[in-house]
C-alpha positions in Angstrom: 1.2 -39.5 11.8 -1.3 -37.2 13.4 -1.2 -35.6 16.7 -4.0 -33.7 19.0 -0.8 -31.3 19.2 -1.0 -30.9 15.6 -4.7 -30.1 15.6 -4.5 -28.1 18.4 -2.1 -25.2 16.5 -4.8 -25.2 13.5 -6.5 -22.2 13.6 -9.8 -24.5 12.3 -9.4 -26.2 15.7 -9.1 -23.3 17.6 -12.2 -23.1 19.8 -11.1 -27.0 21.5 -9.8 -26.6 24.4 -7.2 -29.2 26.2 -8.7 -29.4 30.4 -5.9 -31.2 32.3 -2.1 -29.8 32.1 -0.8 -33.6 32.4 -2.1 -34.4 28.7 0.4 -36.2 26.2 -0.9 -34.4 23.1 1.6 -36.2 21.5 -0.1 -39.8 21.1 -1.0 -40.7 17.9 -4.6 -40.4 16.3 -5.8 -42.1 13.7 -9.6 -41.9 13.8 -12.8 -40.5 15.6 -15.7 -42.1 17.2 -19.0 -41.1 18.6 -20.5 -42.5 21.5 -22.3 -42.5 25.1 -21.9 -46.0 25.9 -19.6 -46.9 29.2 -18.1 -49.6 27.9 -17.2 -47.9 24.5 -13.4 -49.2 25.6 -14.3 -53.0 24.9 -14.8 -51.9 20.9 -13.2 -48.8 20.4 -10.1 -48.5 17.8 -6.8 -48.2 19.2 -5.6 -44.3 18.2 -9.6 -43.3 18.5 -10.5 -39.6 19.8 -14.0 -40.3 21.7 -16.4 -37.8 21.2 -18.9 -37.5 23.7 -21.6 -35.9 26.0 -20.7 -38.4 28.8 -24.5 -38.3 30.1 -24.2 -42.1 31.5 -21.9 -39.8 33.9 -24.3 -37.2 35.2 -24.3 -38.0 38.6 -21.1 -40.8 38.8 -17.9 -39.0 39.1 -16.2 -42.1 40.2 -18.1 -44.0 37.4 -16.5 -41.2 35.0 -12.9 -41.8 36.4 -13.0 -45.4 35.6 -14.3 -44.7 32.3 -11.1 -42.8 31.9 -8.8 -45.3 32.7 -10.3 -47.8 30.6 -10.0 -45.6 27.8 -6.0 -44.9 28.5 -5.7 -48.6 29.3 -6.7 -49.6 25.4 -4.4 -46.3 23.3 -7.1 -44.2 23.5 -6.1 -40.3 21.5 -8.2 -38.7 24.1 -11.4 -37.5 25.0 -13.6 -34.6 23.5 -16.2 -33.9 25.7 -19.0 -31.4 25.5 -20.1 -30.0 28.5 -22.9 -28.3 29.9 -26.0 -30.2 29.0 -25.6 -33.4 31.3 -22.2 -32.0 32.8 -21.6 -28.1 33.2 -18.0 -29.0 34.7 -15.4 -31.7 34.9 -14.8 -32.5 38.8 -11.3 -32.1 39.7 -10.8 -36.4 40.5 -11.9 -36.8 36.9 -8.8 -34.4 35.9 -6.4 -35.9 37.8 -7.3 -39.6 37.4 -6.3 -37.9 33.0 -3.1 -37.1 34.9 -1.9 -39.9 36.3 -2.3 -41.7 32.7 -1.2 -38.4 30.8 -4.4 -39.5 29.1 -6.1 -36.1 26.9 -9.7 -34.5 27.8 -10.7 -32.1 25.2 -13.6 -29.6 25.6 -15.5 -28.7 22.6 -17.6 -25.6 22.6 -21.3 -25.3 23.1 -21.9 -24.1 19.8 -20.7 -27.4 17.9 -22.5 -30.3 17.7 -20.6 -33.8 18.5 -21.5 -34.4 14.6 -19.6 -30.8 13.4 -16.4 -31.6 15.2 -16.0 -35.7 14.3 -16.9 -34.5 11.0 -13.8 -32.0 10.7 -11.6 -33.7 12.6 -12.1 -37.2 10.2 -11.9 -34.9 7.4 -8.6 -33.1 8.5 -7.6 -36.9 9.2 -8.1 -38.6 5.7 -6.7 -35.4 3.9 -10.4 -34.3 2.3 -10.7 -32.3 -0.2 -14.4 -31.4 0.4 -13.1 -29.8 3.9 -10.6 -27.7 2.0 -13.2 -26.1 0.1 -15.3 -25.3 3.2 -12.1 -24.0 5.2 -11.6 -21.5 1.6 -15.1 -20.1 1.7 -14.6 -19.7 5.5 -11.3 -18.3 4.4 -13.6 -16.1 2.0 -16.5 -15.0 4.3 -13.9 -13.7 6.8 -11.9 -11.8 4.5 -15.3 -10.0 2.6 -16.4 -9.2 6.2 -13.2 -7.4 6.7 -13.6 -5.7 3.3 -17.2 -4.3 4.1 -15.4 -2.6 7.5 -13.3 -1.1 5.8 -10.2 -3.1 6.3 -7.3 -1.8 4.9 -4.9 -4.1 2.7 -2.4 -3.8 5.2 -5.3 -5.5 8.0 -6.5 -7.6 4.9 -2.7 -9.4 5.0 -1.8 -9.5 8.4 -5.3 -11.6 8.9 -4.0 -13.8 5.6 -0.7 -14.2 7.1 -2.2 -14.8 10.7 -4.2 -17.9 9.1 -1.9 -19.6 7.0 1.0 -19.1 9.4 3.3 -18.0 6.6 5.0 -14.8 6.3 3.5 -12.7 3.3 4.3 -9.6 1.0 2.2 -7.7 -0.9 4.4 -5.6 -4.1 1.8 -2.7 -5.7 2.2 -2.0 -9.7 5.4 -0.5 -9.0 7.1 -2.7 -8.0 7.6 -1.9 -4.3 6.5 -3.2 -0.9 3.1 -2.4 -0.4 2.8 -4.3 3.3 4.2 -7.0 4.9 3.7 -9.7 7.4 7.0 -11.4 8.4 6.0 -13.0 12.1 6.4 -16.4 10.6 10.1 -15.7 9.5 13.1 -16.6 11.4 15.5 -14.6 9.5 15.8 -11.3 8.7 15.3 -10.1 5.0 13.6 -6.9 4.5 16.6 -5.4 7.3 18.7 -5.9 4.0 18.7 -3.7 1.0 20.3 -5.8 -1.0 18.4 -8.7 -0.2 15.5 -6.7 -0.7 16.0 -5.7 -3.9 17.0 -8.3 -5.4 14.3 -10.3 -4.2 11.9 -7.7 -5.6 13.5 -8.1 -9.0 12.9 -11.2 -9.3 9.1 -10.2 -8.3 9.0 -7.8 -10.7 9.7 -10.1 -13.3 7.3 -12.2 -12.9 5.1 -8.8 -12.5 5.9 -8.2 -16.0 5.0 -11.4 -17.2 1.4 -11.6 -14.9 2.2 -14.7 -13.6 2.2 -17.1 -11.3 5.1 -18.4 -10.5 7.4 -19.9 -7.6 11.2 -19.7 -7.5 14.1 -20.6 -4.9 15.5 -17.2 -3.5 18.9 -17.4 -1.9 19.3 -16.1 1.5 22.5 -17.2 2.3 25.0 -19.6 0.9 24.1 -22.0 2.6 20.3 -21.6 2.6 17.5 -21.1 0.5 13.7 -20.5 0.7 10.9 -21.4 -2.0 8.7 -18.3 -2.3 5.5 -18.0 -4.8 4.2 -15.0 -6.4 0.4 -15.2 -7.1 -0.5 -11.8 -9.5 -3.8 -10.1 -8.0 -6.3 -9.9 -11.1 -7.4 -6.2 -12.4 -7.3 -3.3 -15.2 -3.4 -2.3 -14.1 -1.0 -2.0 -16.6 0.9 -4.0 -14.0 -0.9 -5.9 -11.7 -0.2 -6.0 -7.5 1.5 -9.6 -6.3 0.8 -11.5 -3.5 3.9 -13.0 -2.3 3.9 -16.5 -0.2 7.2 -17.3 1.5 7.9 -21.2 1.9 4.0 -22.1 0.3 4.6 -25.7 0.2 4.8 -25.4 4.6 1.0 -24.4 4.1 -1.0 -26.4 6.8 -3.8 -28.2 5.5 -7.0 -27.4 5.0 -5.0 -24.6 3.6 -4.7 -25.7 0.1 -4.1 -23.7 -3.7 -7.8 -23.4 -3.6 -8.3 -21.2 -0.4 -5.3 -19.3 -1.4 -7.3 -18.3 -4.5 -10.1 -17.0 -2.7 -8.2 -14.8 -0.8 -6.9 -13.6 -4.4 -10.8 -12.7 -5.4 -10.9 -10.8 -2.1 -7.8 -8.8 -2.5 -9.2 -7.9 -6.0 -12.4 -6.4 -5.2 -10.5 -4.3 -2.4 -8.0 -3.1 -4.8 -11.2 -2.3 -6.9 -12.7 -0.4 -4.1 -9.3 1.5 -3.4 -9.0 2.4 -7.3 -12.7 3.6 -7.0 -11.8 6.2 -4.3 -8.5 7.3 -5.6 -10.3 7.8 -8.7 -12.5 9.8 -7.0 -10.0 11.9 -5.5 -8.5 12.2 -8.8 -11.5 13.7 -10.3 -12.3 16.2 -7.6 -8.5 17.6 -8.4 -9.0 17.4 -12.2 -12.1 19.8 -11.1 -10.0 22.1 -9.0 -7.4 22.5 -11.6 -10.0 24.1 -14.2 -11.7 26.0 -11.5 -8.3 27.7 -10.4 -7.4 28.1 -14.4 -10.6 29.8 -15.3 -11.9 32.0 -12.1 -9.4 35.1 -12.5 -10.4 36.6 -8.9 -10.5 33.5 -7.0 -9.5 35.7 -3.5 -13.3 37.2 -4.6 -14.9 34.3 -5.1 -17.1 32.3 -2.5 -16.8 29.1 -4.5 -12.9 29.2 -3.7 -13.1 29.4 0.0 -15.3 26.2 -0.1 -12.2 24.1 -2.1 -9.5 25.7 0.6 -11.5 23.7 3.0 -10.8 20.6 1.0 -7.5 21.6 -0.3 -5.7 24.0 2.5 -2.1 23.1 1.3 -3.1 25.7 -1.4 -2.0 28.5 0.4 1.0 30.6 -0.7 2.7 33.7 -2.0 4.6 31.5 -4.6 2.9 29.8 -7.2 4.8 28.0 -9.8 3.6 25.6 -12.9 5.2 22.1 -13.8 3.6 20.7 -16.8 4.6 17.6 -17.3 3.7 15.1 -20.6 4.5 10.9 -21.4 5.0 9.9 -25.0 3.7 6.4 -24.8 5.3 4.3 -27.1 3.2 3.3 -30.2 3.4 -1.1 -29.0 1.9 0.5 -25.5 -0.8 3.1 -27.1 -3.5 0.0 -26.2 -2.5 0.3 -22.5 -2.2 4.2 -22.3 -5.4 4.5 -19.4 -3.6 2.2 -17.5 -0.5 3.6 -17.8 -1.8 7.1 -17.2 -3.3 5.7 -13.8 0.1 4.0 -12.6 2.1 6.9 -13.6 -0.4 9.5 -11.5 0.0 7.0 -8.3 3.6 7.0 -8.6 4.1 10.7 -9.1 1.7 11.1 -6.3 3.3 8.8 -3.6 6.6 9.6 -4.5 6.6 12.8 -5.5 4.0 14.9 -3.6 4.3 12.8 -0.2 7.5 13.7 -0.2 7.9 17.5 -1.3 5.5 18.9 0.7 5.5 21.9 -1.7 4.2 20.3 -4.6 0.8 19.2 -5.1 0.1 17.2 -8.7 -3.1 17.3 -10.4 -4.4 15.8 -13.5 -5.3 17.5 -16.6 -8.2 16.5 -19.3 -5.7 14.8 -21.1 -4.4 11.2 -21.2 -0.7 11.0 -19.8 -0.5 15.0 -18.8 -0.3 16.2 -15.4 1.3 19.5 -13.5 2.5 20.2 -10.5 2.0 23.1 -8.9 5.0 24.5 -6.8 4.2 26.1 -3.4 8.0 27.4 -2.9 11.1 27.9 -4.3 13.5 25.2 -4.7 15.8 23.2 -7.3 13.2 20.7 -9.0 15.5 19.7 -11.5 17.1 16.8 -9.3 13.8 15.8 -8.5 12.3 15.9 -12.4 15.6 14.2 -13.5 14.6 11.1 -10.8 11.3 11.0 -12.4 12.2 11.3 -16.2 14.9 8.1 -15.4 12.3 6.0 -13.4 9.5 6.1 -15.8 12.1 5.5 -18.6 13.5 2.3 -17.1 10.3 1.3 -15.4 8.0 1.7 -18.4 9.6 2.7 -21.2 8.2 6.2 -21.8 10.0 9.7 -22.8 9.0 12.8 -19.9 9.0 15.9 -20.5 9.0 18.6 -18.2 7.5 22.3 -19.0 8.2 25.4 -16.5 6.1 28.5 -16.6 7.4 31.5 -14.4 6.6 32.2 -10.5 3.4 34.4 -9.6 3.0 35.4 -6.1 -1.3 35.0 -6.4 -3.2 32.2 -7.1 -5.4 34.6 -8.7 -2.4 34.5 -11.7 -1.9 31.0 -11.8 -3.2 30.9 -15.2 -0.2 32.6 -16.5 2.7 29.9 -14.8 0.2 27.3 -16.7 0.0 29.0 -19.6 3.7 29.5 -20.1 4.9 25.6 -19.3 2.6 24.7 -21.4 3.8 26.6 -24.3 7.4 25.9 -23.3 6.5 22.2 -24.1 5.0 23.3 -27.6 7.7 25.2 -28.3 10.4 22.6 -28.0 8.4 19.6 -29.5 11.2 18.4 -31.8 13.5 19.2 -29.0 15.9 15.9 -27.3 16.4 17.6 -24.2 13.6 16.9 -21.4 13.2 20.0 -19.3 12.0 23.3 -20.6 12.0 26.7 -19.5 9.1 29.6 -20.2 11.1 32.4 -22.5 9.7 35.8 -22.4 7.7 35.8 -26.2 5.8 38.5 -27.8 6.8 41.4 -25.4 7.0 43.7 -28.5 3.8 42.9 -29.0 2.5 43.7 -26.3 4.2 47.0 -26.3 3.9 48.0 -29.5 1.7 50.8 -28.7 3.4 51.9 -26.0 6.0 55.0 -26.5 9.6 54.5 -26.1 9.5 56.9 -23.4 6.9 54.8 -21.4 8.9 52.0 -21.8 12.3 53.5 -21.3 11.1 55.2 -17.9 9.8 51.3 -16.7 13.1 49.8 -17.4 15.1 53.2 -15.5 12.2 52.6 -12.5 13.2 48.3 -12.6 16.7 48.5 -13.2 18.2 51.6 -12.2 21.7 52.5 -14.0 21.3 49.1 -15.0 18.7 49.4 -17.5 21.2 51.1 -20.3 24.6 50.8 -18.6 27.5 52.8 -19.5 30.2 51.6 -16.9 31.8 48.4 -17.4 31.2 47.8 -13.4 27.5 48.0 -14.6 27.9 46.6 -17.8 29.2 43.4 -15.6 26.3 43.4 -13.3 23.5 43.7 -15.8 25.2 40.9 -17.5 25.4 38.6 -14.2 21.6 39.4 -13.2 20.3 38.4 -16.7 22.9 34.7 -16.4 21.8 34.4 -12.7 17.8 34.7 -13.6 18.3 32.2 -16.7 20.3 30.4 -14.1 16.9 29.8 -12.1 19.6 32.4 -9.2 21.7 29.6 -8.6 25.0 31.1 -7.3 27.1 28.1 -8.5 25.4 27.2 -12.0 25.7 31.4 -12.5 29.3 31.1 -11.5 30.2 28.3 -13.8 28.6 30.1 -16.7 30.4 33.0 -16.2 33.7 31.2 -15.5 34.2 33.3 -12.3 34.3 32.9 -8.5 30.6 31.8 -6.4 32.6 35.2 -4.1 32.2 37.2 -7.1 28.6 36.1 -7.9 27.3 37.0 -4.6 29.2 39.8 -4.1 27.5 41.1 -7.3 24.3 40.1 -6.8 24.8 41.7 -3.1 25.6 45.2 -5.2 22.6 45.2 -7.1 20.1 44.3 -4.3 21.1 46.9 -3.0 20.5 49.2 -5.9 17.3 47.7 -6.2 16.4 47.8 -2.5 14.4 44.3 -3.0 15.7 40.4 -3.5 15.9 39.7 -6.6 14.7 36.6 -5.8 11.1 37.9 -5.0 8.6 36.2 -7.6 7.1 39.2 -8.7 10.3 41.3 -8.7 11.8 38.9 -10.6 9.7 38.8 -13.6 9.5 42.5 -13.6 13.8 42.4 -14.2 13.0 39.8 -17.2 11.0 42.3 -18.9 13.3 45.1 -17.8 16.5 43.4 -19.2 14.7 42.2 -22.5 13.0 45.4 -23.7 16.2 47.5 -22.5 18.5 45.5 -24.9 19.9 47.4 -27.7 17.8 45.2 -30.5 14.5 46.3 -28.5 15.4 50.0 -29.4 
């Protein structure tokens, strides 16, 4: 049975107004009629909504009240009246002769004709399914007007939400909560973990499978909710899902149809965010070569322009992540896509959240590096990675770490170095590498051993070719602490002595050196020191 209550909370029938307080919006309506006759009451269906201008009322108020009463008299639903052409107001006896019979007076707007509204109100009457496509290309033209703004996706579902009067979630390629919209939920199920997760499990299943499906989720033991998982149509490897809780509360007009549309809309904003991350993307790609191939960037012009664009770039630590996916052979087909979901991920949960690392891609498919602002234990953090994208998309990382310069002008070097400690451990099982020093003697080969001996004496003191067993011990614990990225606990457990002992030792040598040894460029000048002042150097 319908109601003018239940019309009323539609957001279609919005813009009618109810005029008296005393109306029982509860009486039951089962059709509309037009007219401007007085007597309509003598032929008018029992459960009828009259729909009218009341101009044989202009100038009879009491005439008006009667008309009223002989309308409650026969089970009139109410009457919708228009206002302003033959009335501009409803006198106050009219509104309290509707009281005393609790009898309905409904204003409809000036901007809808007595045709428009009996129209949608019969149609939302005899369930038609012509008025559910206009309600989903209303649905549409709302939804592409907030797109050309600008709305955001998070706007984009709140609106959605707002009109269906169901709570909604919308899970990105990963997997995760992009935004919500819960104000139509009585319970609460994102303030549990658990819940959460497992309900995004089940998501990410059907994620996997790009499809739409609906299941029963358990809440509690003793209650259950239907939700349904629509997949959002584009080039992802994984494709974003639009999550309906309880879909089959949807009020009509909203039906499978208008739900779709709001799909369509969703997928051209996705489209349009893409199109600017990609954008973003390419202006980094751009940076990276620039900062690999300009040797005196501090010179250059060109440079101060991108620090406008790109002012997290300023340090006296620079450090080089390169990092590389093997995509499975069954996945080569999707390797763009992956490429793009892996980038997002490594940005938005990566670089949001170390300040101190800023990613960029390289010209290559599935190879990206970080760059490293300060100095700090990334192997926790590249471990997180290499496990997520294993269980997430079943791809091998692997991780290659060039040594710290303190210019940006020698950022070319870190590069260089992890990307060579990648080529140089290709058949390797193990998924983080370190630059080694290579091709020192080389370098040096011209150089006399009494140019080279004097650099070692000026880097490492009486360390450089140690007699003493006290320095013979110290030498030994600089070269484990340095391989040890100076880490006082791993350099302690490699040397099977006390972290006391470690720092103590380190503590004497600082001191000799009258510098930390943790200084970027200090540091690589002890590497060099220690290697060519080993005995197989000489």
């Amino acid at each position: 049975m319908t109601t003018l209550k239940e019309i009323l909370e539609i957001q279609r029938f919005s813009e009618l107004k109810v005029i008296n307080e005393g109306a029982d919006l509860e009486r039951p309506l089962d059709t509309v009629e037009i007219s401007e006759t007085p007597d309509v009451s003598y032929y008018i269906p029992n459960n009828a909504l009259l729909v009218t201008t009341a101009m044989a009322f202009q100038d009879d108020v009491d005439g008006l009240c009667e008309f009223v009463r002989s309308l409650a008299r026969v089970s009139s639903a109410g009457m919708a009246i228009k206002l302003g052409r033959f009335l501009p107001e409803i006198d106050q006896r009219v509104i309290d002769t509707a009281n005393e019979f609790s009898f309905p007076i409904v204003q409809i707007p000036m901007n809808m004709t007595l045709g428009d509204i009996s129209h949608k109100l019969l149609s939302y009457i005899w369930n038609d399914q012509t008025e559910q496509i206009f309600f989903s290309l209303e649905i549409q033209q709302k939804f592409v007007n907030l797109m050309i703004h600008g709305a955001s996706l998070d706007t984009l579902i709140k609106q959605l939400s707002s009109m269906i009067k169901q709570s909604i979630l919308l899970v990105d390629s990963l997997g995760q909560i992009a935004c919500s919209s819960l104000q139509f939920s009585n319970y609460n199920l994102l303030n549990s973990k658990t819940k959460t997760n497992s309900l995004l499990k089940k998501i990410q299943g059907c994620q996997r499978r790009k499809a739409k499906e609906s299941f029963l989720f358990e809440l509690s033991e003793k209650e259950k909710i239907l939700i349904s998982v629509y997949p959002i149509e584009s080039d992802r490897y994984f494709p974003f899902m639009l999550v309906i809780f309880e879909a089959e509360k949807l009020p009509y007009p909203f039906s499978q149809f208008a739900i779709q549309q709001s799909l369509t809309v969703l997928t051209l904003t996705l489209y349009k965010e893409q199109t600017l991350k990609n954008e973003k993307r390419a202006e980094r790609r751009s940076l990276l070569t620039y900062l690999l191939n300009h040797l005196t960037l501090t010179e250059d012009a060109e440079w101060l322009e991108y620090k406008k664009h790109f002012p997290m770039l300023n340090s006296n630590y620079y450090r080089v992540v390169y990092i590389h996916v093997a995509v499975p052979t069954n996945k080569q087909y999707y390797s763009k896509e992956i490429d793009t979901l892996i980038y997002d991920y490594l940005f938005d949960n990566v670089e949001k959240k170390y300040k101190s690392m800023m990613l960029f891609p390289t010209e290559q498919l599935n190879q990206w590096v970080f760059i490293l602002q300060q100095k700090e234990d990334i192997l926790p953090i590249l471990e997180e990675v290499h496990d997520y994208l294993a269980a997430f998309f079943g791809v091998f990382t692997r991780f290659g770490i060039g040594d710290p310069v303190n210019n940006i002008d020698l950022l070319h070097f870190s590069y260089r170095e992890s990307k060579n400690a990648l080529d140089e451990a290709a058949d390797s099982n193990k998924f983080v590498y370190y630059n080694k020093i290579q091709g020192i003697k080389r370098i040096t080969e011209n150089v006399s051993d009494e140019d080279l001996r004097y650099f070692c004496i000026s880097i490492l003191k009486n360390l450089a070719y140690p007699e003493s067993q006290l320095d013979i011990d110290l030498r030994y614990t600089i070269m484990t602490y340095l391989d040890n990225q100076c880490e006082i606990t791993k350099t302690a457990d490699a040397l099977f002595i006390h972290r006391n002992t470690v720092k103590y030792r380190i503590k004497k040598c600082e001191e000799l050196f009258n510098i930390p040894i943790d200084d970027p460029e200090f540091s690589l000048q002890l590497r060099v020191a220690l290697f060519l002042s080993e005995p197989e150097s000489h």
